[in-house]
TIDRENRO-574126 format. One line per field, with one value per residue: residue number from 1; x, y, z of N, C-alpha, C in turn; chain. Coordinates in pm, 1 decimal, always signed. Layout:
<mibas>
seq [NUM  ...] .
n_u [X  ...] .
n_v [Y  ...] .
n_w [Z  ...] .
ca_u [X  ...] .
ca_v [Y  ...] .
ca_w [Z  ...] .
c_u [X  ...] .
c_v [Y  ...] .
c_w [Z  ...] .
mol [A  ...] .
</mibas>
This chain:
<mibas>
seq [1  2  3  4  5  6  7  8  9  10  11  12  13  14  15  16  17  18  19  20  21  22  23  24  25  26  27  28  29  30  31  32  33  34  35  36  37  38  39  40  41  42  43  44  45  46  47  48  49  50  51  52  53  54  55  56  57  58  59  60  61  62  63  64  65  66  67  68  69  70  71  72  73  74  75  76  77  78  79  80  81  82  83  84  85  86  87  88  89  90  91  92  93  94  95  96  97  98  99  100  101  102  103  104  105  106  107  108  109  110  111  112  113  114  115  116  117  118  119  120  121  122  123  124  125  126  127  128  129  130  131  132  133  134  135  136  137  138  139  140  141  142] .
n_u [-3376.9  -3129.9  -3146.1  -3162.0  -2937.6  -2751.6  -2880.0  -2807.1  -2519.7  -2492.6  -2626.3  -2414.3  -2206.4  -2286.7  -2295.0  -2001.5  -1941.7  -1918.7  -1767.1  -1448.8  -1146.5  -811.4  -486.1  -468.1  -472.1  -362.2  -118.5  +15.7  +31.9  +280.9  +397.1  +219.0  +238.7  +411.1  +237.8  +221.0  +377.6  +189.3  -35.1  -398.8  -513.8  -768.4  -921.0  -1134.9  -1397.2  -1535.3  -1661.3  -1846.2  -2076.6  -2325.7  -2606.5  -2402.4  -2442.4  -2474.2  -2328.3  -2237.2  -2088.5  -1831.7  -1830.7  -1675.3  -1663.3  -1840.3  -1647.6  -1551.5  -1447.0  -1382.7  -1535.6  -1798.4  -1716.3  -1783.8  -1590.2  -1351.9  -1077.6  -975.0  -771.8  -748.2  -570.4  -573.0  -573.9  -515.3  -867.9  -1216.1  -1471.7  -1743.5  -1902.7  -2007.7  -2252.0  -2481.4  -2798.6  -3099.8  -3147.6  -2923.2  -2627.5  -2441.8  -2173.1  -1966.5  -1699.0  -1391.7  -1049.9  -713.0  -384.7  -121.6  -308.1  -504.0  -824.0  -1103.6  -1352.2  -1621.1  -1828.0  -2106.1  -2429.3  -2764.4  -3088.7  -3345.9  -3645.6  -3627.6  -3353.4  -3119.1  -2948.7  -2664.6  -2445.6  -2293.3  -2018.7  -1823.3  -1513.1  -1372.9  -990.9  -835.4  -1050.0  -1159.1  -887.8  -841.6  -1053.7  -989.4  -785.9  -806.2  -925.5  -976.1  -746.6  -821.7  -692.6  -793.6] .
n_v [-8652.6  -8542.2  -8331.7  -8339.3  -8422.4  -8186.6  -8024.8  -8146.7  -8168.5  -7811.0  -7774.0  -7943.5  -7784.7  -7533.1  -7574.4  -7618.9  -7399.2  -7216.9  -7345.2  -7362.6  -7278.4  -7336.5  -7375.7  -7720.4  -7771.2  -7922.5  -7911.1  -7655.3  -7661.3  -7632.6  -7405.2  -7267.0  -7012.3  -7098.6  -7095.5  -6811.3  -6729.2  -6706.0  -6696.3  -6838.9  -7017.0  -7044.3  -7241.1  -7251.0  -7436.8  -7577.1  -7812.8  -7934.3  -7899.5  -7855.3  -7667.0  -7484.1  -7194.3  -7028.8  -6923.5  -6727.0  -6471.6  -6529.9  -6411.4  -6303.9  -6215.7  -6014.2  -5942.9  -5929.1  -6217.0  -6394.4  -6619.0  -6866.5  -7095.3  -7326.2  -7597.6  -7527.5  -7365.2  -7158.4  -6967.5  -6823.6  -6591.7  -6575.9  -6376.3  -6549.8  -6621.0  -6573.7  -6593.4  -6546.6  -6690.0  -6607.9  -6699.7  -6599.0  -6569.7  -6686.0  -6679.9  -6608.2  -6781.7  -6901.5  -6963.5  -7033.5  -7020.9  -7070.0  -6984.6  -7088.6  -6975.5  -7076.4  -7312.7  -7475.0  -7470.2  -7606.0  -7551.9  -7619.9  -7554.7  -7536.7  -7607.2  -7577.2  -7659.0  -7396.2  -7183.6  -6985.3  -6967.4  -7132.3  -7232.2  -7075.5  -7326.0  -7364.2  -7554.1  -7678.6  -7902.8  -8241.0  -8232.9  -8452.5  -8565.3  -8302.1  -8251.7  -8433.1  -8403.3  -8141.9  -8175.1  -8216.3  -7989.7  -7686.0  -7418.7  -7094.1  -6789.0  -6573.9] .
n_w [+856.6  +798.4  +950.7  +1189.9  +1277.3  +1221.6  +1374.7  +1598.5  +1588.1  +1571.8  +1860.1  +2041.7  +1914.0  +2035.5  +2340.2  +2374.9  +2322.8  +2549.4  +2748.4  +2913.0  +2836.2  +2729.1  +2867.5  +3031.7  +3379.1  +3471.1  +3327.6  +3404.3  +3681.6  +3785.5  +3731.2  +3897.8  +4127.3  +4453.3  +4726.5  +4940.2  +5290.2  +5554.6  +5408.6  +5272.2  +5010.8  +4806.5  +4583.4  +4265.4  +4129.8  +3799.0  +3673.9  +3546.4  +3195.9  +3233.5  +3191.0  +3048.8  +2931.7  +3170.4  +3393.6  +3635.4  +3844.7  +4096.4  +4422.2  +4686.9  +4985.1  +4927.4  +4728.2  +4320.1  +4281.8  +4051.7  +3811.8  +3731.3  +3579.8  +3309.8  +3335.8  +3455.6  +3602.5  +3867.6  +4111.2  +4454.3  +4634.5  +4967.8  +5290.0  +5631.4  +5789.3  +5807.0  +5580.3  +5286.7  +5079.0  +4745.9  +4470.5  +4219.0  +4090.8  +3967.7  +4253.5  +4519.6  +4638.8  +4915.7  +5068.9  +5353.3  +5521.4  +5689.8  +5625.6  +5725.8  +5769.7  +5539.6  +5436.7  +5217.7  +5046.7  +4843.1  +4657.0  +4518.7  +4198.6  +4072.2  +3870.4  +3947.1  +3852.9  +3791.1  +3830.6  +3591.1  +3532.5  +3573.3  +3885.0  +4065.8  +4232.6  +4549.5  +4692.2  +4970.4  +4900.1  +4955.1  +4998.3  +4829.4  +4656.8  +4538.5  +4355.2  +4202.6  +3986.0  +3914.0  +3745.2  +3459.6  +3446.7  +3248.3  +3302.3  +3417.2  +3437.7  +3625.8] .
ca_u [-3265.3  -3016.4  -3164.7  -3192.7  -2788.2  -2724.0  -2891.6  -2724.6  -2405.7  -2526.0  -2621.6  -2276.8  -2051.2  -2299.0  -2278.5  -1885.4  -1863.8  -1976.5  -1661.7  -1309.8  -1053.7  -647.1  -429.0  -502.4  -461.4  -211.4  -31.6  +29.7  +64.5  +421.5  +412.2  +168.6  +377.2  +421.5  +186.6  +300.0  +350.9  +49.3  -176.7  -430.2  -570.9  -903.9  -952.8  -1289.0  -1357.5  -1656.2  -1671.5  -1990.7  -2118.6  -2458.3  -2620.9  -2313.4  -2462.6  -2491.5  -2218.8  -2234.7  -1966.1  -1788.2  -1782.9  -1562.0  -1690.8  -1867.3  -1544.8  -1574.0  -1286.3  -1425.4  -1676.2  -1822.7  -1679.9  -1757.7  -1486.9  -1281.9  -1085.9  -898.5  -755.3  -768.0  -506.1  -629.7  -545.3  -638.9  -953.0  -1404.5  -1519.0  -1816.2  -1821.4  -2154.6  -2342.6  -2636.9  -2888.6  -3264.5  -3137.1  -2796.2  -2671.1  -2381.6  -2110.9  -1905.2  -1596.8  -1219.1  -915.9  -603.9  -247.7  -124.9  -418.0  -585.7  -992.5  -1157.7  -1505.0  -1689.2  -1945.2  -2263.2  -2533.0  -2868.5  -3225.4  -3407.4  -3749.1  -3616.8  -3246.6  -3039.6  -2943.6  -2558.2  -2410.4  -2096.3  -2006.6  -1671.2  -1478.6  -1253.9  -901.2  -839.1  -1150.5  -1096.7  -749.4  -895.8  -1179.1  -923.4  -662.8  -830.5  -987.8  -861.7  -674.4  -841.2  -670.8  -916.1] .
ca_v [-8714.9  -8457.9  -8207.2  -8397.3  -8436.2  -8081.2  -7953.1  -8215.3  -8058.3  -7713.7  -7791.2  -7969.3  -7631.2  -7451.2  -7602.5  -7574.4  -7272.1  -7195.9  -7401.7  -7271.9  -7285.3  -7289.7  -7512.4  -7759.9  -7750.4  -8071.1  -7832.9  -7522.3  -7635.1  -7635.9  -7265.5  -7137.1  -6987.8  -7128.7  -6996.4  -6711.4  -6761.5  -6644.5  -6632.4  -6903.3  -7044.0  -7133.9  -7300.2  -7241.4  -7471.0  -7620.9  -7985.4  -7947.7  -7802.6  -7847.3  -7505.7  -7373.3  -7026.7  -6959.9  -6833.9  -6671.1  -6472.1  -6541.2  -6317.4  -6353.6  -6151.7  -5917.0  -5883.9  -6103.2  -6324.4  -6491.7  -6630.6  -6991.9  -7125.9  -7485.3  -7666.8  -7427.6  -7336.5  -7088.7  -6977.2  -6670.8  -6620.1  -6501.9  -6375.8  -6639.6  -6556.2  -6639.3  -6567.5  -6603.1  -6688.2  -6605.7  -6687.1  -6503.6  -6608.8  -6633.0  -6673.9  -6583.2  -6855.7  -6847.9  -7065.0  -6978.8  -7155.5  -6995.4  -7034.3  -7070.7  -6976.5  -7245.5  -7420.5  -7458.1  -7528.8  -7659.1  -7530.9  -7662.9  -7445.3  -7625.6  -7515.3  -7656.8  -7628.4  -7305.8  -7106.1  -6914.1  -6958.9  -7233.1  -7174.9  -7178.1  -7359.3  -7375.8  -7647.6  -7766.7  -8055.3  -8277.9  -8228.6  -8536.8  -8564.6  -8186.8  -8267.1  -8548.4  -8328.7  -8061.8  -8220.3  -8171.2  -7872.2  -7565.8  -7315.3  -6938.9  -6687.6  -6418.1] .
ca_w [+926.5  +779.0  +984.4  +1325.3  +1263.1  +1223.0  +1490.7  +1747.6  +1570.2  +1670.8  +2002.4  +2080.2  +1946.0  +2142.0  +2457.3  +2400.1  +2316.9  +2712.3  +2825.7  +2941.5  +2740.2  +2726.4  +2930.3  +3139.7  +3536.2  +3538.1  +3258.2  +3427.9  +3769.2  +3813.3  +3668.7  +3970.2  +4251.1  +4587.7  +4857.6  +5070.9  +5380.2  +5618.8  +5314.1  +5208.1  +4882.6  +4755.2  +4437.0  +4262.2  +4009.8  +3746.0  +3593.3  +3449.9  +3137.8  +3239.5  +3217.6  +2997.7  +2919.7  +3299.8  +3433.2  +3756.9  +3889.8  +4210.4  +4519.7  +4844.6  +5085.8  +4827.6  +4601.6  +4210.1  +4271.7  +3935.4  +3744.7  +3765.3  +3390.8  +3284.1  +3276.1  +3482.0  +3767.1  +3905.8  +4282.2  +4509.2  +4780.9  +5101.4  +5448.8  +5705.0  +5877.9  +5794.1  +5468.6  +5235.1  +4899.1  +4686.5  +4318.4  +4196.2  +3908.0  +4026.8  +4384.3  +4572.2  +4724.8  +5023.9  +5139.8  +5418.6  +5552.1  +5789.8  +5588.1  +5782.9  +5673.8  +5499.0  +5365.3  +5059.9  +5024.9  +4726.0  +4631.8  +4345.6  +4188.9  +4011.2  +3820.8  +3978.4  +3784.5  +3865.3  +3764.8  +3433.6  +3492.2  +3643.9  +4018.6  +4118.1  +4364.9  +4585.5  +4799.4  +5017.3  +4878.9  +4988.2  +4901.3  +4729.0  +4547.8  +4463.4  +4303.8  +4080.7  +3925.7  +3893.2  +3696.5  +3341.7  +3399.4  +3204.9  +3379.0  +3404.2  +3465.5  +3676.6] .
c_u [-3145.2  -3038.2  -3156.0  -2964.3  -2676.8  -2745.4  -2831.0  -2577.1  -2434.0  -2521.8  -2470.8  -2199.6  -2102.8  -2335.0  -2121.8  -1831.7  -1852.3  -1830.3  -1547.1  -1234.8  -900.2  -591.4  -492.7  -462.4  -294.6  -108.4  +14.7  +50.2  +190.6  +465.8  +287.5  +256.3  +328.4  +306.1  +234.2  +260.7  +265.0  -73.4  -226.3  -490.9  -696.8  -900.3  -1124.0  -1300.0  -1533.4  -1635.4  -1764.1  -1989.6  -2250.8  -2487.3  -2514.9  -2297.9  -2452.4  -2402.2  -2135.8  -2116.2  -2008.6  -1770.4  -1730.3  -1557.0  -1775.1  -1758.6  -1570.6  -1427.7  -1282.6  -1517.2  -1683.2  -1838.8  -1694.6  -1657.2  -1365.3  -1247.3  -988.4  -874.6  -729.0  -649.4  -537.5  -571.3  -661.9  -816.1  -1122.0  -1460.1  -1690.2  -1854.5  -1995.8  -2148.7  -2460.9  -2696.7  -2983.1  -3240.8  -3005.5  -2771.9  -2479.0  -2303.4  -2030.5  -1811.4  -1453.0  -1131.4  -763.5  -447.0  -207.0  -159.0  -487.7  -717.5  -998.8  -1314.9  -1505.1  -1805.6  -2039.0  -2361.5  -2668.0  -2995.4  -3279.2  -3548.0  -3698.4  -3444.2  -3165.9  -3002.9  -2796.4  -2519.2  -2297.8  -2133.4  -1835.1  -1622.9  -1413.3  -1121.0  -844.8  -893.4  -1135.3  -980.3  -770.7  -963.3  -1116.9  -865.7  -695.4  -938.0  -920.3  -829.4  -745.1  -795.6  -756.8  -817.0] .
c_v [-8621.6  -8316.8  -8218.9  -8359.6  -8283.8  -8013.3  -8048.2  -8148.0  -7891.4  -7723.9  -7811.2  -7875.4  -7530.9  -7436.9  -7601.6  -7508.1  -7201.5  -7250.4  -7302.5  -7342.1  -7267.0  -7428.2  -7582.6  -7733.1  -7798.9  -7984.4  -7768.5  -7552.1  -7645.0  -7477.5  -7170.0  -7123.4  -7034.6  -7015.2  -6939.3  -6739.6  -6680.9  -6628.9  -6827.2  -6932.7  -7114.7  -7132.8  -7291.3  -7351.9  -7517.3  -7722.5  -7972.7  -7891.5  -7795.7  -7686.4  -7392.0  -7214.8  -6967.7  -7019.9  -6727.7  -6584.1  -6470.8  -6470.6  -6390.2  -6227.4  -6041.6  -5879.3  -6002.6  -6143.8  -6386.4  -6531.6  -6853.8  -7070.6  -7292.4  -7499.9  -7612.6  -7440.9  -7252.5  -7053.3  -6822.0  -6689.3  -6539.5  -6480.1  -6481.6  -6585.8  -6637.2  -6551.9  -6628.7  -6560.7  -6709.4  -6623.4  -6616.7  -6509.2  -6551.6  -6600.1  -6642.3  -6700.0  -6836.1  -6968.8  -6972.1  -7063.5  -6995.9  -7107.5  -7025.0  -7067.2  -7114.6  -7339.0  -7354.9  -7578.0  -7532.6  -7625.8  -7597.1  -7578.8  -7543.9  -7550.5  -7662.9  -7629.5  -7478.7  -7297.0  -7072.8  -6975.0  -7074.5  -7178.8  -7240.7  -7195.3  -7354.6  -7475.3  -7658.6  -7860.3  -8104.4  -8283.8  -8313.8  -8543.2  -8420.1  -8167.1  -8327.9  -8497.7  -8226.0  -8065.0  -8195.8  -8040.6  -7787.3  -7450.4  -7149.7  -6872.2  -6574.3  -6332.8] .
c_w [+930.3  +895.8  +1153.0  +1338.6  +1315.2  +1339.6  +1622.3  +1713.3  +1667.7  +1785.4  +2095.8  +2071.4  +2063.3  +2344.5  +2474.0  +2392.7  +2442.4  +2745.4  +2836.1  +2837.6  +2744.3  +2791.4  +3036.6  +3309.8  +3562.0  +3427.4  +3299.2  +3628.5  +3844.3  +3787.5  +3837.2  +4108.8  +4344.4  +4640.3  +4925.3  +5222.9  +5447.3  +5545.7  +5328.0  +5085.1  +4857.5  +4619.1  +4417.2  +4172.6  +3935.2  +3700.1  +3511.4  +3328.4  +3143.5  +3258.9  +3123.9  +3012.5  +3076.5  +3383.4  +3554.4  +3796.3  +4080.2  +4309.7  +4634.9  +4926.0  +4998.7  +4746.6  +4500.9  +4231.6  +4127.6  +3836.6  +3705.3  +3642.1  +3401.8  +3235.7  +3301.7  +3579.5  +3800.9  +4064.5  +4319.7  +4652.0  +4886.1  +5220.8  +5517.8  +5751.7  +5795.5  +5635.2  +5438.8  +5105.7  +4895.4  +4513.4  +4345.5  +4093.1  +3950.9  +4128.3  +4400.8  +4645.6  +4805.9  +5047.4  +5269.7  +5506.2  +5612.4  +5675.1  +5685.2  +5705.1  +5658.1  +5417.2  +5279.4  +5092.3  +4880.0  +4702.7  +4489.9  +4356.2  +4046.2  +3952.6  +3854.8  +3889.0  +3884.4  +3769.4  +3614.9  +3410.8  +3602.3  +3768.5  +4060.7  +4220.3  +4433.6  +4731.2  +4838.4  +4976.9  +4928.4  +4914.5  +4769.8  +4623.8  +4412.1  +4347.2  +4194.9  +3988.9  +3915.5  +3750.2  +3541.1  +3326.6  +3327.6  +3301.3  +3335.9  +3494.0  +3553.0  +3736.7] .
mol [A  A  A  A  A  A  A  A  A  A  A  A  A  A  A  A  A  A  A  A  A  A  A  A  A  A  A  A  A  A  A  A  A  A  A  A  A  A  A  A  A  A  A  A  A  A  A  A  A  A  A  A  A  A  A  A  A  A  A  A  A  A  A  A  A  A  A  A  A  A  A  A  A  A  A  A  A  A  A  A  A  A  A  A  A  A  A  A  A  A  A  A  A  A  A  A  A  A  A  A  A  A  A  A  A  A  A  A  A  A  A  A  A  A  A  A  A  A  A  A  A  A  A  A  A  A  A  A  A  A  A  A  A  A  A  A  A  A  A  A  A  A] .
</mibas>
């Protein structure tokens, strides 16, 4: 019994040791600067810790904007124009979305089941929803 205990201990630090860490979102967002004008902003972010260890990083157009942290989220400011934002585990997988000056998108990034290694994802959100599922994430820095 003592041993069943322990290892659900284990398990639990080491599925949090995977998470982000520091301030929250709803903490720190009075501290991130205004958007420039002509630029836009994408927010990346994670909810999950499913998958912890895997980790993905973020590209935007082939540059790492990031890395796909449970429990995380951070933002990229961009010139308007067509992008596409990639992960890469077993598979690569592709979103692609036009930012216009101005506006701010919301991706969420997921970790789906794969072959050897979990498979991540990126999807569009809606702003709202985005905002809600934000609000206790921790804040990273990239």
């Amino acid at each position: 019994m003592a041993y069943g205990r322990i290892a659900g201990v284990l398990l639990v630090c080491l599925a949090a040791s995977g998470c982000a860490s520091g301030p929250k979102l709803s903490e720190v967002q009075s501290t991130i600067p205004r958007l420039a004008d002509g630029q836009g902003r994408v927010y990346f972010y994670r909810t999950s810790i499913l998958g912890a260890a895997v980790q993905p990083s973020i590209r935007v157009n082939d540059h790492t904007v990031g890395s796909c942290t449970p429990q995380g989220v951070f933002y990229k400011d961009l010139a308007p124009g067509s992008y596409q934002a990639s992960v890469e585990t077993e598979v690569e997988r592709h979103l692609t979305f036009t930012l216009d000056a101005n506006e701010e998108k919301y991706v969420r990034c997921y970790i789906s089941m794969g072959f050897f290694i979990g498979h991540g994802n990126l999807e569009l959100v809606d702003p709202a929803e985005a905002r809600g599922d934000m609000k206790d994430l921790s804040f990273v820095k990239e």
